[in-house]
C-alpha positions as CSV (number, residue, x, y, z in Angstrom):
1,X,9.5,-31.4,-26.6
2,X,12.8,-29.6,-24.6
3,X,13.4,-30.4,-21.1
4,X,12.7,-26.4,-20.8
5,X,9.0,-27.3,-21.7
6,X,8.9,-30.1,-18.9
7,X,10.6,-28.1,-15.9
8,X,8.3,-27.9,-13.1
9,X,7.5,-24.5,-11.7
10,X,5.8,-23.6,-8.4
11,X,2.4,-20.5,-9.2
12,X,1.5,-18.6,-6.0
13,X,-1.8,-16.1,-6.4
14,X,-3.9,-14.7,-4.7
15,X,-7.2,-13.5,-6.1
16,X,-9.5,-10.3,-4.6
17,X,-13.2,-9.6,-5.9
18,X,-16.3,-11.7,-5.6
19,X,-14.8,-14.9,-5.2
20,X,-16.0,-16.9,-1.9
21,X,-19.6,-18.3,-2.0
22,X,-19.7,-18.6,-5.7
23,X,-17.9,-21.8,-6.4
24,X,-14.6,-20.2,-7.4
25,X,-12.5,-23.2,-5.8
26,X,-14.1,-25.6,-7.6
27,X,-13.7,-24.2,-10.6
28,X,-10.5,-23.7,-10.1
29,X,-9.8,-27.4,-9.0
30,X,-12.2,-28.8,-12.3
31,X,-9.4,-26.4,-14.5
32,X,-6.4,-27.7,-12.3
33,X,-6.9,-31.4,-12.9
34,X,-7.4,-32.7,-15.8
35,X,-4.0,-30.3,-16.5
36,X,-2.1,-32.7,-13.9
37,X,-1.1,-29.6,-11.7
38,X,-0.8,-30.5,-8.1
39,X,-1.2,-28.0,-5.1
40,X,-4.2,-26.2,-3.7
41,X,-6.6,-23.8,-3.5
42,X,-8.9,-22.1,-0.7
43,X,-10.3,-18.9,0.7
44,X,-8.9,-16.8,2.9
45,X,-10.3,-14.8,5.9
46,X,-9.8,-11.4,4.4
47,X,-12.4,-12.7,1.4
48,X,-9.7,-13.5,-0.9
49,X,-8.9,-16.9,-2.5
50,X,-5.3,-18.2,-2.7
51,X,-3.7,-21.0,-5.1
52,X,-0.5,-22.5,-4.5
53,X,0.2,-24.8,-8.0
54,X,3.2,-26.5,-9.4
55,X,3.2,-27.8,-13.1
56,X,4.3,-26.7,-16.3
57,X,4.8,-23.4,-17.4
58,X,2.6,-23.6,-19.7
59,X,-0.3,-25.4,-18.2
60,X,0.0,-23.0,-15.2
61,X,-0.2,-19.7,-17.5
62,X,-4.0,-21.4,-18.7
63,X,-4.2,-22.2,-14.8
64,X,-3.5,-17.9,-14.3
65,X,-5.5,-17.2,-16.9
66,X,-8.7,-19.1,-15.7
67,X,-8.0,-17.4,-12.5
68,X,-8.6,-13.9,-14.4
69,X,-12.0,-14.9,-15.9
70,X,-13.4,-17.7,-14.0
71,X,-16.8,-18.5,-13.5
72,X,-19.6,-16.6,-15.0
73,X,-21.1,-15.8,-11.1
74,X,-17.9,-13.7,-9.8
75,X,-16.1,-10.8,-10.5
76,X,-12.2,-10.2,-10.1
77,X,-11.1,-7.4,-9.2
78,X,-7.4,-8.1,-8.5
79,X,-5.5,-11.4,-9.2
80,X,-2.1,-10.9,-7.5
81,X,1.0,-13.8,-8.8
82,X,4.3,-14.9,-8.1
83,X,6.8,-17.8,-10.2
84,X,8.4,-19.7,-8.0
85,X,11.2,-22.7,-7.8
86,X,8.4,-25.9,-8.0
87,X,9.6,-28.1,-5.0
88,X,7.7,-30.9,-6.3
89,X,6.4,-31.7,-2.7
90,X,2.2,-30.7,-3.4
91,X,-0.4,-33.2,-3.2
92,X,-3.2,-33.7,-5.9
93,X,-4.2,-30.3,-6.5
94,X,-7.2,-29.9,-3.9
95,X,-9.1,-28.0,-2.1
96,X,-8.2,-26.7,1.5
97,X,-9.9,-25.6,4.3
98,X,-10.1,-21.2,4.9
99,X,-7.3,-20.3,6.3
């Protein structure tokens, strides 16, 4: 494997639809760690869900993707992202509290 494959980058979304009060975060933490991606995720006052995750490009891009279907109970209907320099400063990917 390159050292390309293993550089860290940072994944900032932000996801609209039906997403609070269907167990979106948890889903998205039970598809965060086993992938060893650290940040967060939590809802947002506006009814939106945001994710802030640093890993590997790769094993964020199954992260994005999972954020585009995700559980059965919810519909998307936007899933906003950004790539970012990884600062490798996150915790254990976890789940905040609504901010």
């Amino acid at each position: 494997m390159s050292r390309t494959a293993d550089k860290q980058v940072r994944l900032h979304a932000r996801v609209e639809g039906r997403v609070q009060g269907v167990g979106f975060r948890y889903f998205v933490l039970d598809t965060a760690q086993p992938l060893g991606i650290t940040g967060w995720v939590r809802n947002r006052w506006d009814g939106a869900v945001e994710v802030l995750a640093e890993g590997r490009r790769e094993d964020l891009d199954t992260l994005l993707e999972a954020l585009r279907r995700g559980p059965r109970r919810y519909t998307t209907t936007k899933v906003e992202h950004e790539w970012l320099d990884a600062t490798e400063e996150l915790p254990p990917f976890s789940i905040r509290r609504t901010e």
